[in-house]
C-alpha positions in Angstrom: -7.1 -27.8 0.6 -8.6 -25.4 -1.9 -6.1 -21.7 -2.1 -7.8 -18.3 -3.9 -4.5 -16.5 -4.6 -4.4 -12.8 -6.9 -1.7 -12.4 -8.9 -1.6 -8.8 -10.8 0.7 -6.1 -12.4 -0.9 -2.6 -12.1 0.3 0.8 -10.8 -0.7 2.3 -6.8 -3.7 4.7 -7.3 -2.1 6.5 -4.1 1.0 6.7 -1.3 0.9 3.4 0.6 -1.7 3.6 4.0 0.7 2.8 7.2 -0.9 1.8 10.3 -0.2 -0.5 13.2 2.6 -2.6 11.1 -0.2 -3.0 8.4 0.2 -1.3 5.0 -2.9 -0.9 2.6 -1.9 -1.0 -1.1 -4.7 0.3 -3.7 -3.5 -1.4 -7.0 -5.2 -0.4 -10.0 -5.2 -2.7 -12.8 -7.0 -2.8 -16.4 -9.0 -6.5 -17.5 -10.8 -7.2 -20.5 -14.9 -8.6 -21.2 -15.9 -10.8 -23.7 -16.6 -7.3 -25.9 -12.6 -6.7 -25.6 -13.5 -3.1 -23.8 -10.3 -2.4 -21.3 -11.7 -1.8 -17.4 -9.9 -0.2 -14.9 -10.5 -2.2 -11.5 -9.1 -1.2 -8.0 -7.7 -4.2 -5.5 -6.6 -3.5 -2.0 -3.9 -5.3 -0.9 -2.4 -5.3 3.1 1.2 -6.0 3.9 2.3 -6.8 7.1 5.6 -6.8 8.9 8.5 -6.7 7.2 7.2 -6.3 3.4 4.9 -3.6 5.1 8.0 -1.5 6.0 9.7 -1.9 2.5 6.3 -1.1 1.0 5.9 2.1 2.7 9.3 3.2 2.1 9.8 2.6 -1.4 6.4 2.9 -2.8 4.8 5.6 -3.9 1.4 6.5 -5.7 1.9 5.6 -9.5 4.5 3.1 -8.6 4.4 0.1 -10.8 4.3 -3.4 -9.3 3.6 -7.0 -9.7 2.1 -8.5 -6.4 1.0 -11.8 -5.1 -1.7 -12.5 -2.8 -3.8 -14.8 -0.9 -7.5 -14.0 0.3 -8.3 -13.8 4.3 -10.8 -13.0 6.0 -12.0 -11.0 3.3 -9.1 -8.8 2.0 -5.9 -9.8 -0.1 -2.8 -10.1 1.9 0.3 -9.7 -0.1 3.0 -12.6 -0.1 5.2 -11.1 -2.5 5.5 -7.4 -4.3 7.9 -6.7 -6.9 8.7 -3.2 -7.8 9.0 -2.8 -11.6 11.0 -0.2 -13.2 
């Protein structure tokens, strides 16, 4: 069995997207080339059920957080989100 999982600490370009039980999370995040130059990149990550309600009620844009995720069907879907101070 072969598993693509994201794991990344970055802060939510805007207010969590609620829809249907599904909440979209834009998480920007900065990574590093071979020339050591700093990149922003932008993720989305869906949450659904019960981590979608606690998302859209405690996270905000800016919000800093450290989130786990698989791949399906072509999008990240969180298994875990930490908010960070």
């Amino acid at each position: 069995m072969d598993v693509l999982k994201l794991t990344a600490i970055g802060r939510l370009a805007c207010d969590p997207q609620a829809g249907h039980g599904t909440v979209k999370l834009s998480l920007i995040a900065s990574y590093h080339w071979s020339d050591k130059q700093e990149r922003p990149a932008t993720v989305a990550i869906y949450a659904h059920g019960a981590l979608a309600k606690i998302c859209e009620k405690y996270l905000k844009q800016g919000s800093r957080v450290y989130c786990e995720a698989h791949i399906e069907q072509g999008g990240y879907i969180a298994d875990e989100i930490i908010m960070l101070g």
